[in-house]
Structures are given as structure tokens and as C-alpha cells.
C-alpha positions in Angstrom: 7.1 -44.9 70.7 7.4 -42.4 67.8 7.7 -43.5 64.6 9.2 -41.0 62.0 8.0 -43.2 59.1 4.8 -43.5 60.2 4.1 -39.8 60.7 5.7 -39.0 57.4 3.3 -41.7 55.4 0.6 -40.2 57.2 1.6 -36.5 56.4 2.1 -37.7 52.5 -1.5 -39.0 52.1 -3.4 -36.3 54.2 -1.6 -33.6 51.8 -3.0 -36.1 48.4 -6.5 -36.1 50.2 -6.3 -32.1 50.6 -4.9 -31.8 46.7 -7.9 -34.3 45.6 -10.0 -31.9 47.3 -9.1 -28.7 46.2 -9.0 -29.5 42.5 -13.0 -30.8 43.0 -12.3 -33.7 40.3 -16.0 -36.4 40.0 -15.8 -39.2 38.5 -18.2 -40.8 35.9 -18.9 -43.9 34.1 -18.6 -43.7 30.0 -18.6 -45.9 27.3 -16.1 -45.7 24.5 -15.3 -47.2 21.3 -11.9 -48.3 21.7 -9.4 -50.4 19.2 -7.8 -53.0 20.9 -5.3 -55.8 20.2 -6.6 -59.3 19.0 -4.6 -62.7 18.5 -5.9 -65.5 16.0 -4.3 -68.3 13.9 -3.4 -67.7 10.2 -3.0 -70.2 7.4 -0.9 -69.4 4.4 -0.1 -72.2 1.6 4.1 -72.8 1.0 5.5 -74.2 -2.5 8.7 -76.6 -1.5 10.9 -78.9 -3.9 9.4 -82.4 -3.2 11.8 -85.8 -3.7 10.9 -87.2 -6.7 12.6 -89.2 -9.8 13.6 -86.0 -11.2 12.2 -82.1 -10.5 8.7 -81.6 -8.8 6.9 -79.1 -7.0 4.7 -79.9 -4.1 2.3 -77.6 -2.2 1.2 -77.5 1.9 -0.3 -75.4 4.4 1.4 -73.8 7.2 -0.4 -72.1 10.1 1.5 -69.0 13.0 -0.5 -67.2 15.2 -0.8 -63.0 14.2 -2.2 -60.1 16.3 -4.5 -57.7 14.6 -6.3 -54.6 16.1 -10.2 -54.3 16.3 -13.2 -52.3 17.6 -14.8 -52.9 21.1 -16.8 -51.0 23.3 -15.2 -50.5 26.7 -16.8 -48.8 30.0 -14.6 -46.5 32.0 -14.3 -44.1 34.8 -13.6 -40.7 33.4 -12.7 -37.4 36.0 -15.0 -34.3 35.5 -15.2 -31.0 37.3 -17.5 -31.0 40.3 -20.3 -27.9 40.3 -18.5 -24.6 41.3 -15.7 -25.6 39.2 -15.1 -25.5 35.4 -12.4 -27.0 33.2 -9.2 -24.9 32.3 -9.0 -25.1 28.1 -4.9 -23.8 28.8 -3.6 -27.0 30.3 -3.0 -30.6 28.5 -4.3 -32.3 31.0 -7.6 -32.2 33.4 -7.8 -29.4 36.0 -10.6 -28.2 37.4 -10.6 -23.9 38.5 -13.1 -22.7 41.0 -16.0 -20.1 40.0 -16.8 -16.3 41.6 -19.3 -14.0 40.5 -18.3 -11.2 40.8 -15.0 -11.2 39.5 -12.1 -11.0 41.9 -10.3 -7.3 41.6 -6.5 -8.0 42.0 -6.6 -11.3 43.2 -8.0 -14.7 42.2 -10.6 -17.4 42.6 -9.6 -19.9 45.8 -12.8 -21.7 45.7 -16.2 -21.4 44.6 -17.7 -17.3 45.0 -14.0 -17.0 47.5 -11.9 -14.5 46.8 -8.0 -14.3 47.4 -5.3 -11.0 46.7 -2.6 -11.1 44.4 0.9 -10.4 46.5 1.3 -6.9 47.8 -2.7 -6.8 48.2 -4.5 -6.9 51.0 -8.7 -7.6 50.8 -10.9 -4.9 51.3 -13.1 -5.6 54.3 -16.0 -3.2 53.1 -15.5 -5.7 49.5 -14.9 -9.3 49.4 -14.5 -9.4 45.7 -11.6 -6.4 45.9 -7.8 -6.2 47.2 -6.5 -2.9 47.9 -2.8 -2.0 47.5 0.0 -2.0 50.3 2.3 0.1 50.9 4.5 -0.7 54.1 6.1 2.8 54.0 3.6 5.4 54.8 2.9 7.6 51.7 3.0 10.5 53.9 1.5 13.2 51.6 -0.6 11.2 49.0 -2.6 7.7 48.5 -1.2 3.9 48.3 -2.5 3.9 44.4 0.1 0.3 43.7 2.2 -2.0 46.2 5.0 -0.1 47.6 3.5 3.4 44.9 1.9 6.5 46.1 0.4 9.0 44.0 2.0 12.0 46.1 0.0 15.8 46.8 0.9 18.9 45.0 5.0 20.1 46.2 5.7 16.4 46.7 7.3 13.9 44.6 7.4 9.8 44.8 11.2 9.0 46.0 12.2 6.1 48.5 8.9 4.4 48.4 7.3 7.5 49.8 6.5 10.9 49.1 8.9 13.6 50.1 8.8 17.2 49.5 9.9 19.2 46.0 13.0 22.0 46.4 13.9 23.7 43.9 17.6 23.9 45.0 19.2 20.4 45.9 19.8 20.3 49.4 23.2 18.5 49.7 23.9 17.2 52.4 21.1 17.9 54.3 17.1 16.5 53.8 14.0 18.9 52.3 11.8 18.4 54.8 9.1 20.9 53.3 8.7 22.5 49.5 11.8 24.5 49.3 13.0 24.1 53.0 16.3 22.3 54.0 17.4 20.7 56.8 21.2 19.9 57.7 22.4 16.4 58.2 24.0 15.6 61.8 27.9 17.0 61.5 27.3 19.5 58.7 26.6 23.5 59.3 24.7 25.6 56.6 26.3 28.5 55.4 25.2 32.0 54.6 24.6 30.9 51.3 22.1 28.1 53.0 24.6 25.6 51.8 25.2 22.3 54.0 28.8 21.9 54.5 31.2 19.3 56.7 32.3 20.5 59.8 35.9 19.4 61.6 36.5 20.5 64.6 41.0 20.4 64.5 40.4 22.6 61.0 42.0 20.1 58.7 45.8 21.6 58.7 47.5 20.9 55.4 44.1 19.6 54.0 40.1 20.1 53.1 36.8 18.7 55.5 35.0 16.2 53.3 33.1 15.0 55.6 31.8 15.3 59.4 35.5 15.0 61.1 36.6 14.1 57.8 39.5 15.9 56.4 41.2 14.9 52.9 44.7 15.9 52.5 46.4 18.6 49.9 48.4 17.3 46.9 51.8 15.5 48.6 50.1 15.2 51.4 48.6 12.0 53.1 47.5 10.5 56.7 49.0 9.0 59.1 47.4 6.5 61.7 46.4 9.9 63.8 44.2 10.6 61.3 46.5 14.0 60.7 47.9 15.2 57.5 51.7 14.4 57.3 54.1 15.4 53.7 54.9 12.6 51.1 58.5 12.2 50.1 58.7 9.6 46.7 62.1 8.9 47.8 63.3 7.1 51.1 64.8 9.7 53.3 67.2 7.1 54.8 68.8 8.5 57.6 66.2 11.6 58.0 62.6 12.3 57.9 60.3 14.1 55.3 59.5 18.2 56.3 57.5 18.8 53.5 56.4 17.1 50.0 59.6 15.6 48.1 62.1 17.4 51.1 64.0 15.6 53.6 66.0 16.9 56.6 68.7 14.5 57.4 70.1 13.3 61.1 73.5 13.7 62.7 75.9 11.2 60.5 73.9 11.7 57.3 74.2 14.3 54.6 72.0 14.6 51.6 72.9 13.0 48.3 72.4 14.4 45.0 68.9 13.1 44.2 67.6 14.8 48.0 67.9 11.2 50.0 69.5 10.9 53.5 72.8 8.4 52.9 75.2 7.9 56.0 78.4 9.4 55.6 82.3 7.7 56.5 85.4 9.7 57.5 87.0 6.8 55.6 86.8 5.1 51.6 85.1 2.2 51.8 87.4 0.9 49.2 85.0 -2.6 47.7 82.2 -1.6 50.0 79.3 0.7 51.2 79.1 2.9 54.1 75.7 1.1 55.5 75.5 3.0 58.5 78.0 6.4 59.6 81.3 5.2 60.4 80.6 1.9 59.2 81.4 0.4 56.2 80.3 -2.9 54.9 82.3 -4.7 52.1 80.9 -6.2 48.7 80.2 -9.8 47.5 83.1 -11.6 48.0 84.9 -9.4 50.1 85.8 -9.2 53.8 86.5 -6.9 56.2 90.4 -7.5 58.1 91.3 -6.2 61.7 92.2 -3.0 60.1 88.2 -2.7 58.8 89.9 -2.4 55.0 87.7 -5.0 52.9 89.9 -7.7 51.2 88.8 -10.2 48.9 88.0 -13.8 48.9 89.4 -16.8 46.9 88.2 -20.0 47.4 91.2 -21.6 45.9 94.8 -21.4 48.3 96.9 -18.5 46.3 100.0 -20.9 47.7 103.2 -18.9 49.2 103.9 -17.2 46.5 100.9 -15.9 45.9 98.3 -13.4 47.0 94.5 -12.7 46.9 94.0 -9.5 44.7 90.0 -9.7 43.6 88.1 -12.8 44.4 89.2 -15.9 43.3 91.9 -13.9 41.7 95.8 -14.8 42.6 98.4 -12.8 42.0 101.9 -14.4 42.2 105.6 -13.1 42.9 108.3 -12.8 41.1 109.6 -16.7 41.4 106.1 -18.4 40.7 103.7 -19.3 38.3 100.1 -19.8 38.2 98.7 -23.3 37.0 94.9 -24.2 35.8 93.1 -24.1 39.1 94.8 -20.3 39.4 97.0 -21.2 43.0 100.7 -19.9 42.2 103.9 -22.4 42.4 107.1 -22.3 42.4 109.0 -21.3 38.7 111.8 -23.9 37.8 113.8 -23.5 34.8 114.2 -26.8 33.3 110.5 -27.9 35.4 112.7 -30.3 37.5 112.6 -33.4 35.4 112.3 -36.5 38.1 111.7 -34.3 41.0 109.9 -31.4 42.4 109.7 -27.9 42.5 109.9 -26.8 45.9 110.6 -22.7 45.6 111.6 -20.4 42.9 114.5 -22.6 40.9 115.1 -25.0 43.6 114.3 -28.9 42.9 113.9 -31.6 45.2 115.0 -35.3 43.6 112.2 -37.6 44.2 112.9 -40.9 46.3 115.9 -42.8 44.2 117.1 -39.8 41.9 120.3 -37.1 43.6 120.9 -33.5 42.5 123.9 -33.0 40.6 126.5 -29.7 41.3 124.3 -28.5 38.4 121.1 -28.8 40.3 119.6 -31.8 37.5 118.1 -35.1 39.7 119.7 -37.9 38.0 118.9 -41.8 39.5 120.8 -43.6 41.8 121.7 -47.2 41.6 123.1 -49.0 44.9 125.5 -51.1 43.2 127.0 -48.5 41.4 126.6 -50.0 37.9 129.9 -50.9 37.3 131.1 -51.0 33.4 127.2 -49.8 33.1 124.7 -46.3 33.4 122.6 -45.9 35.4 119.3 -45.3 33.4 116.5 -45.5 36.7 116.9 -45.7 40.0 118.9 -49.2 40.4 118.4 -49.8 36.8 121.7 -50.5 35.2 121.9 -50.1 31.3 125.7 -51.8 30.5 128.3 -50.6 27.8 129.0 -51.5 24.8 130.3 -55.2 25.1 129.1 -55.4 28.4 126.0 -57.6 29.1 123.8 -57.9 32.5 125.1 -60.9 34.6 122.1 -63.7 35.1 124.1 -64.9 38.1 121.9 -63.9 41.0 125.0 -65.2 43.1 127.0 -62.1 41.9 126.5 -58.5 43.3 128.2 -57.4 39.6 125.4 -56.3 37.4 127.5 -56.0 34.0 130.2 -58.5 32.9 132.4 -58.6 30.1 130.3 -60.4 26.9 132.6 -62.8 24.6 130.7 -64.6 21.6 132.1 -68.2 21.3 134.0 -68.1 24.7 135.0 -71.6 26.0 137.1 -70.1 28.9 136.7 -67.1 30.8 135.7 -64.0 29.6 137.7 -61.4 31.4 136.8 -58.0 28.9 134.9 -57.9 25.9 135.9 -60.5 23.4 138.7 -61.1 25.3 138.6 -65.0 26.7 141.2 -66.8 28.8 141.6 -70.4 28.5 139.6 -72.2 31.4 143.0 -73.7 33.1 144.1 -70.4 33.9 142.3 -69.5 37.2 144.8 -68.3 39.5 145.6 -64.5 39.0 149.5 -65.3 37.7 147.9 -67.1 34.8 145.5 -64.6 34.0 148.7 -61.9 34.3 151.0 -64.2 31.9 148.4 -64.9 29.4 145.9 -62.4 28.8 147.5 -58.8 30.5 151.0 -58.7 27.8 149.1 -56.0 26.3 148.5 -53.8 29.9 150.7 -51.0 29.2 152.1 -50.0 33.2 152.9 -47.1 33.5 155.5 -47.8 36.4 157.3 -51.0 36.2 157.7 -51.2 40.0 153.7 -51.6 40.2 153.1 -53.8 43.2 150.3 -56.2 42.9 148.9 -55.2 46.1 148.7 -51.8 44.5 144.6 -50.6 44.4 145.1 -47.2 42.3 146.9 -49.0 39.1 144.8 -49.2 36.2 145.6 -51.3 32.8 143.7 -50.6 29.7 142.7 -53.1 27.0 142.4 -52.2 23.1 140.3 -54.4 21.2 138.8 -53.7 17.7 139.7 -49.8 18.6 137.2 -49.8 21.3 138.6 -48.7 24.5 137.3 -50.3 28.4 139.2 -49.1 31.5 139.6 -52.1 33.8 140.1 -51.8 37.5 142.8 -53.3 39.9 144.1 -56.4 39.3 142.4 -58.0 42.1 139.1 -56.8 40.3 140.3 -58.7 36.9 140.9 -61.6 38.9 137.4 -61.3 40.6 135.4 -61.1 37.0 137.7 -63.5 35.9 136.3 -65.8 38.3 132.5 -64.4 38.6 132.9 -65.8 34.7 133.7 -69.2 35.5 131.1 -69.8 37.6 128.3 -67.8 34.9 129.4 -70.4 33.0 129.3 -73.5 34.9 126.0 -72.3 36.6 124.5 -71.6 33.1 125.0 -75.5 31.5 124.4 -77.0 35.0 120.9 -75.4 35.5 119.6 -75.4 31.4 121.4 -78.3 29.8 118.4 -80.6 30.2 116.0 -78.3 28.9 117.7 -77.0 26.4 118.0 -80.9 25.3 114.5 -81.9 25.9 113.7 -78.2 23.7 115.9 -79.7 21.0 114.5 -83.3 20.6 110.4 -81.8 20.9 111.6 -79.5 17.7 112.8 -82.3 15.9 110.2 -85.0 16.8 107.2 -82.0 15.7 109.2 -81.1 12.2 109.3 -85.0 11.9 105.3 -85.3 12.3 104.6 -81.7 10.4 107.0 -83.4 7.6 104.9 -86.5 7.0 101.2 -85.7 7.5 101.4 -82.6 5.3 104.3 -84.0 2.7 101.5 -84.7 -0.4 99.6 -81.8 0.8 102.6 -79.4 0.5 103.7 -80.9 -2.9 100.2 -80.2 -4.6 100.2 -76.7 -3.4 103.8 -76.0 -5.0 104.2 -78.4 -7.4 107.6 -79.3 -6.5 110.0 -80.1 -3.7 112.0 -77.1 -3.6 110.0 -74.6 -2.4 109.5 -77.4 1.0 113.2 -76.9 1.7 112.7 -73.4 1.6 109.8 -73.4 3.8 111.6 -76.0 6.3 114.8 -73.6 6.7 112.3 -71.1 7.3 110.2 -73.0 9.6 113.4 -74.1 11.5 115.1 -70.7 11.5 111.7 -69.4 13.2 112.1 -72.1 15.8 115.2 -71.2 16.5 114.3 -67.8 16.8 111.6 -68.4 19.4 114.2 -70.8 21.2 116.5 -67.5 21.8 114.0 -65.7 22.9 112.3 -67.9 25.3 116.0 -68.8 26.6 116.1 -64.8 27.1 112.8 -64.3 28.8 113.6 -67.4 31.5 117.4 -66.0 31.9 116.0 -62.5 32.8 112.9 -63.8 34.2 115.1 -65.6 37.0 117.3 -62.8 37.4 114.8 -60.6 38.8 
């Protein structure tokens, strides 16, 4: 089987053999003097502080082994040059050149008395120890005198690597094939004046023959892919073609422009656009073109009813409306339509709770009319003056008649009936002397009769009798409802107060007289303490009233 390895080992030493050989390297055997290493044992003597009674100095040999170098004579094998050969002085190390007699004439020694050329030699066959020149490019008229050099005959000069003949006129474009004779190259015709010249056969129209069927074209001028000279127009014709350098001739639709171009031409402005093609107009950024083929612009925001797209993203609005931030128009409302919304040019529509007055203002509607009250929100009540909210969830009436210290029925403000009196004829003989009727003959059945009640020069219409009797009653049962649902907390609240002021009062009695240095300033602080608690007692009575209202 074959063995790359084995062929390549073999290759590597037959090549060493034939190196070994060629160089001619003998070998001899020679004594030298040479210095070589040597080991022995040294002794030195080492001082050392012995143990004695007191300070002493003892002495002792120590002993290493050292290397030292020294002569021997050695026998060695030593190359020399084999006859035919001598030593080269130039090179460091041993090589071995072989020896001709004669000398070799452009070339070198290859072995002993053989001769070999230097490159671009060849070796003479009539002269083993000479190498002519070469010259692969026959010298024609004269004599191979170097590689690739010819020393050339009389009318002949060295160009090319060969020798060509001498004219005294340059023949251009053609070759001197003789002293002073010319010869035309393949697509060139000599003149009269023995000149070699391009011919081209189509006559190079608009243009000059530069070369065999090679034509170059005049100034504003070039070629097209026909190889023909065409004009050159620096500006785009557009809608026409070029006739001649810089000059265009336009087509149907097109007319010339004032810088020579070709631009299409409209029967129409194209009012925010550019006629692109004739009789057609394309609009500008932004715009678009309607049914009509007019360009209009383009918002990006809704210009609203009022409003209308004039440039892009540009509203204008009518008479009536107003533009806001974003730039969409709106509606214009006098007075802005407090608690409502502007719906068209001063016309408001009441949001959900709130009715338009004959004046066209939204004010708020309350369901149960607010009697003796305002209404303030939407079924938000704010009462009079001497009116407070009722607490009694049992009653539709939101204000009833407020009387401070009131231990019957309070039918007005600070005006309070004795408790006994709950039928309407006491209510009539007792609290109503000061009713002022205006017709004696009043029926009590009556609904349209009105009394009025001054107290303290504040004046409150009350309604129909029947009504009086009604708050008279609604009262009673404030009342009664009042001390039957809070009498026990309002007790419990009473005895916690006094059972803390009690603790507060003991644990910090010395501590309070220290800081003040006397009692009186305690009293003070107690009154104030207990006015606070009293305080916070209203309040939190206040909070849980309302809080159970609602």
C-alpha cells in the first residue's frame, strides 16, 4: 500500500545525501588543546562565636565542592574541502566551492573544471568555459551583444527589444518599416502629406475621427448608445427634447419657461399646487384635491360646526364661535354657561340637576322644593335665617323652624308653643293672636291664606294653616325622636368626662402645682379643659346628627 510518510522520509534524506555531496565536505581527525570544566572539593577555615564562660573565638574547617576550568587535549573529527574544491574566506561558516581552469565567462563553477551560464545565457557549444547572450526577440538588423540587447546596423536603432529602422519624421500612426519609410496601421489612410490619419466610414457628423471608426464629438455634443453624435442640453427639457446644444423644442401641452425648459402648461390656476402634467394639477403638502379638482387644505384636528379648514391645520371659525387650545372652534356663550354647556352660539344646555331660567342662567333643582330654604346644588337645601335642616329622616321637610331653649313646639323661629297644645285650635288660640287676616271671613279650609309672623323685626311668611299645624307636629316628634334615640349616650358621654377629669385631677394634681406655683391657674386650666370638652361634645353630637341624616 503507499505510504505518504514513507516516501516523504525517503525524499528528505536522498536530497541531504545529494547536498553532502555537492558541497564535497572530508572529514579528518585533529587534536586540540581545549579548556574544559573540572569539579574538586575545597576547604576554607570559618571563625564562629564558641559557648564559653564569657566571649571566645573558635576556629573549623568547612569543605563545598567548586568547578574550575583546565587544559586538555581532545581528538576530534574536523570537515575539510575534498580536492577540486577550496574553502570560501566570505562565509562564517565551512563551505566548500568547486574549481575551473579556465575561468567560466558569464556563468559559474558547478563542479570541479564544469561550467554553468548565468540567467539569460546560454553555453557556447564551440567553448565550454563561455555563455553567449540570449535574446528571444530576433535582433533583426544587428548582434545579441547582452540578454534581451542588440547592438543594431547603421539606420537602425534598439527599441522593443529589437532593432527597428530610423525615420526622420515620426510615423504616427503607422510603423517605419525601412530608414525613412512608413507604413500605415490597419484603419488609417495616409494623406498627401504622407500623414497616417483615422478613417470612419459614416464621416463623423457633428464630430472629429479619432480613431479607426472612432469619432469624438464637437463641444455640446456627446454619444448616444448608437455610437452617433447627439446635442447636450444642461437643463432637463421636461416635456420636449434637445435640437441642439442648450435648445429644447417642446411637445403639444408644454411651452417653454423662462430659463429654456419644457414645463406642462394648465387652462386652470393651480391655486396650492403644481401643474405636474398638462391639464393636470397636483396640490401641495398638506393639501387635497375636492371633486371640483380645486386643492383644499388639510387639518388634522375637527374645525367643529362652526368652523372651517382655511390652511392646514388652520381653523377659521364663524361669527358665533370661538377657537380653544387644540385650534377646533366652539360655540361663544356670553356668561360661559356656568353649570351647563354651550351647545351653539349663546345657547346653554343645564347639565343633569340644574334648569334654565327665562333669563337663560342654569340654576339647581332640588325635588323637595326646599321649603323655608335655597336651593344651593342640585337637592342641596341651604335654610334661612332661623331655619335649621330637620335630622328627622321620617320627615320629607328639609328646614324647620329653629327655637333655642324650646320645651314645646317650635312652630317659627323662636316662636314655641307649649307641648299640650297639639290640636290645630290650640295652636290658633295661643300662638296665631298676632296673624293679621286680612279677611275676617277666612275659612280654615281656605289653602291661599297666608299669616305672617314678626319677631325681633325679622320677617317669615308661613303657609296655610294646615301647613302650621303639620310643622307644628313634625316638631313634636323632632323632639321626642331626638331624647329617645341619644339620651343614653349623651349620659354615658357625660359620666366618661367626669370620671377622666376625676383621674386627670389626681395623678397630675402635685405635678400641676409645681409647674404654677399655685392653685389658681388649675381652675383656670379645668374651665378650659372642660369648656374644650364641651366643645368637642357639640360637635361630635353634630357630626352623628348629620351623619344619620344622610
Amino acid at each position: 500500500m503507499f505510504q505518504p510518510e514513507k516516501l516523504c522520509c525517503g525524499a528528505v534524506l536522498i536530497l541531504a545525501c545529494l547536498s553532502f555531496a555537492d558541497t564535497q565536505l572530508c572529514t579528518e581527525r585533529q587534536t586540540f588543546m581545549r579548556w574544559v570544566p573540572e569539579t574538586y572539593i575545597r576547604s576554607y577555615k570559618e571563625t564562629y562565636q564558641g559557648n564559653c564562660w564569657y566571649r571566645c573565638t573558635k576556629t573549623r574547617w568547612r569543605s563545598y565542592v567548586d568547578q574550575r576550568i583546565v587544559p586538555r587535549q581532545v581528538v576530534e573529527n574536523k570537515d575539510v574541502c575534498c580536492p577540486g574544491y577550496m574553502k570560501d574566506d566570505t562565509s562564517v561558516l565551512l563551505k566548500c566551492n568547486p574549481i575551473c581552469r579556465p575561468t567560466c565567462k558569464n556563468g559559474y563553477c558547478k563542479s570541479p573544471s564544469q561550467c554553468a551560464c548565468n540567467e539569460g545565457y546560454e553555453l557556447d557549444q564551440d567553448n565550454p568555459h563561455n555563455c553567449l547572450p540570449i535574446c528571444n526577440k530576433s535582433c533583426g538588423h544587428g548582434t545579441c551583444v547582452e540578454p534581451e540587447v542588440c547592438d543594431c546596423n547603421f539606420g537602425y536603432t534598439f527599441a522593443n527589444s529589437t532593432c527597428q529602422a530610423i525615420c526622420t519624421e515620426a510615423c504616427v500612426n503607422g510603423t517605419c518599416v525601412a530608414p525613412d519609410t512608413c507604413e500605415c496601421f490597419t484603419g488609417y489612410r495616409k494623406t498627401e502629406s504622407n500623414l497616417c490619419l483615422p478613417y470612419c466610414s459614416n464621416g463623423c457628423p457633428h464630430g472629429t475621427c479619432v480613431a479607426p471608426e472612432n469619432c469624438t464629438c464637437d463641444d455640446g455634443w456627446y454619444k448616444d448608445s448608437s455610437d452617433d453624435c447627439v446635442p447636450r442640453c444642461d437643463i432637463n427639457c421636461g416635456g420636449g427634447y434637445c435640437i441642439a446644444p442648450n435648445v429644447c423644442e417642446c411637445d403639444t401641452g408644454y411651452e417653454k419657461s423662462h430659463n429654456g425648459t419644457c414645463l406642462p402648461t394648465c387652462s386652470k390656476e393651480c391655486l396650492h399646487g403644481y401643474c405636474a402634467a398638462p391639464e393636470n394639477c397636483l396640490c401641495d403638502d398638506r393639501w387635497e384635491k375636492n371633486e371640483n379638482g380645486d386643492c383644499t387644505p388639510i387639518c388634522d384636528i375637527d374645525c367643529g360646526v362652526g368652523g372651517t379648514c382655511v390652511e392646514p391645520n388652520i381653523c377659521e371659525c364663524e361669527s358665533g364661535y370661538r377657537k380653544t387650545l387644540n385650534g377646533t372652534c366652539v360655540p361663544r356663550c356670553f356668561n360661559d354657561c356656568p353649570n351647563g354647556t354651550c351647545v351653539s352660539p349663546e345657547v346653554c344646555q343645564c347639565n343633569d340637576g340644574w334648569n334654565k331660567t327665562q333669563l337663560g342662567v342654569c340654576e339647581p333643582y332640588c325635588n323637595s322644593g326646599c321649603v323655608f330654604g335655597t336651593c344651593i346644588e342640585p337637592d342641596v337645601c341651604r335654610c334661612n335665617t332661623g331655619y335649621k335642616i330637620n335630622l328627622d329622616n321620617t320627615n320629607s321637610s328639609l328646614c324647620i323652624p329653629e327655637c333655642k331653649n324650646c320645651n314645646g313646639i317650635c312652630v317659627a323661629p323662636e316662636n314655641c308653643i307649649d307641648k299640650s297644645a297639639t290640636t290645630t285650635e290650640s295652636f290658633l288660640s295661643s300662638d296665631l293672636s298676632s296673624i293679621d287676616f286680612q279677611d275676617s271671613t277666612m275659612n280654615m279650609t281656605e289653602t291661599n291664606d297666608y299669616a305672617e309672623i314678626n319677631y325681633e323685626n325679622k320677617e317669615v311668611t308661613v303657609s296655610t294653616i294646615n301647613d302650621a299645624s303639620h310643622i307644628n307636629t313634625d316638631a313634636i316628634h323632632q323632639k321626642d325622636s331626638i331624647w329617645s334615640n341619644y339620651w343614653i349616650y349623651i349620659a354615658i358621654t357625660v359620666v366618661a368626662v367626669i370620671l377622666m377629669a376625676f383621674v386627670l385631677l389626681v395623678v397630675k394634681r402635685k405635678a400641676v402645682a409645681r409647674m404654677y406655683h399655685g392653685g389658681s391657674y388649675i381652675v383656670e386650666g379645668e374651665r378650659e379643659s372642660d369648656a374644650c370638652h364641651s366643645l368637642q361634645r357639640d360637635m361630635s353630637y353634630s357630626k352623628m346628627m348629620h351623619k344619620e341624616q344622610h
